[in-house]
C-alpha positions as CSV (number, residue, x, y, z in Angstrom):
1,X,0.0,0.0,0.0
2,X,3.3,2.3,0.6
3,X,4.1,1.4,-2.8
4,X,1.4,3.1,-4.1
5,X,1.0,6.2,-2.2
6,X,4.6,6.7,-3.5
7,X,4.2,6.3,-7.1
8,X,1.0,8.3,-6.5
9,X,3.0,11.5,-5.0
10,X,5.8,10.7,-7.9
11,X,2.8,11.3,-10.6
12,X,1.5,14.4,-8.6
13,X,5.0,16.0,-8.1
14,X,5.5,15.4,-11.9
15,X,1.9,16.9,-13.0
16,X,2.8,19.8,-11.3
17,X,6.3,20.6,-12.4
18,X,5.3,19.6,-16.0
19,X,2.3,22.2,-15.6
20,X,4.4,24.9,-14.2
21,X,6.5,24.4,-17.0
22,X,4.0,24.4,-19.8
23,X,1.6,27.4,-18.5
24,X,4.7,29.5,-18.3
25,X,6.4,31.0,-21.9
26,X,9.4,33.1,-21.6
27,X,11.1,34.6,-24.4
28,X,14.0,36.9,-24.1
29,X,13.5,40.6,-25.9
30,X,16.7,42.1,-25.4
31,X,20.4,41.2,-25.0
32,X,21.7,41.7,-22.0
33,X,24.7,44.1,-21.7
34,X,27.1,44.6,-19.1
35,X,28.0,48.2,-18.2
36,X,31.0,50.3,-19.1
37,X,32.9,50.9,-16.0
38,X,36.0,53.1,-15.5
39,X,37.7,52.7,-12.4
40,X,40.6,54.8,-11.0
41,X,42.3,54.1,-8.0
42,X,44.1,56.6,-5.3
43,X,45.4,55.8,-2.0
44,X,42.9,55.9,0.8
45,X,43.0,56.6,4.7
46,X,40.9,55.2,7.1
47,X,38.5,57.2,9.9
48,X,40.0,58.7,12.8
49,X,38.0,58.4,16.0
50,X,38.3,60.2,19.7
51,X,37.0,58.0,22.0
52,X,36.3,58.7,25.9
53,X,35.2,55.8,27.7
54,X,34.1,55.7,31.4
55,X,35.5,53.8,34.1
56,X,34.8,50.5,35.7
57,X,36.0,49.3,39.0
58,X,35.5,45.3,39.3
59,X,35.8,44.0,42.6
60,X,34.5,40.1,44.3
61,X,32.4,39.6,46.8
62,X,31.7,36.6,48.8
63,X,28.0,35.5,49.7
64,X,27.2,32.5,51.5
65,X,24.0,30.2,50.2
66,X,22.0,28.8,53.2
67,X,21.7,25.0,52.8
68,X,18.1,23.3,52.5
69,X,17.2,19.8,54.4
70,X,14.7,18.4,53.3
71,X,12.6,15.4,55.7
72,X,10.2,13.7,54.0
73,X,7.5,12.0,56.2
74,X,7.3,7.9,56.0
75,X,4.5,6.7,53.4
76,X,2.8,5.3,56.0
77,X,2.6,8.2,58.4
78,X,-0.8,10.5,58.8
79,X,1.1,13.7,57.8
80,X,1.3,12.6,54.6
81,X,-2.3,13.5,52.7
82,X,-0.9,14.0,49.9
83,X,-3.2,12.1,46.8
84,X,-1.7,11.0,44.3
85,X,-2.6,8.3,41.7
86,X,-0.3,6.0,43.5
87,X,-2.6,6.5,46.8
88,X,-5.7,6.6,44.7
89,X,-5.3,3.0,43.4
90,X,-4.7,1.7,47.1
């Protein structure tokens, strides 16, 4: 059945590139002509720039990160109410 979707989409793909080729007629008019360019070359110089920046001052500080604990109550126990789908079942 793969087999013939494929061929299927080979046959659209085809109808549609041979139509966009057929319902399309281009014919050129005119030559095309590249232009007449004269180039001279001097030496260059690149920008100048003035430039005042501001100031920064970088410095470390130390910061200490409290540490969590965490106690989870047995499965068993009353404090945990909790429902969940595992609870549910049971």
């Amino acid at each position: 059945m793969k087999a013939v979707w494929a061929i299927l989409a080979v046959v659209v793909v085809g109808v549609a590139v041979y139509l966009g080729v057929a319902l399309v007629d281009v014919d050129q008019t005119q030559e095309a002509q590249l232009p007449d360019v004269d180039v001279t070359v001097e030496g260059g110089q690149a920008p100048e720039f003035d430039v005042d920046t501001g100031e920064i001052e970088t410095g470390t500080t130390t910061v200490e990160v409290p540490t969590l604990e965490i106690e989870r109550p047995a499965e068993d126990s009353p404090d945990n109410d909790v429902d969940t789908a595992e609870n549910a079942e049971n």
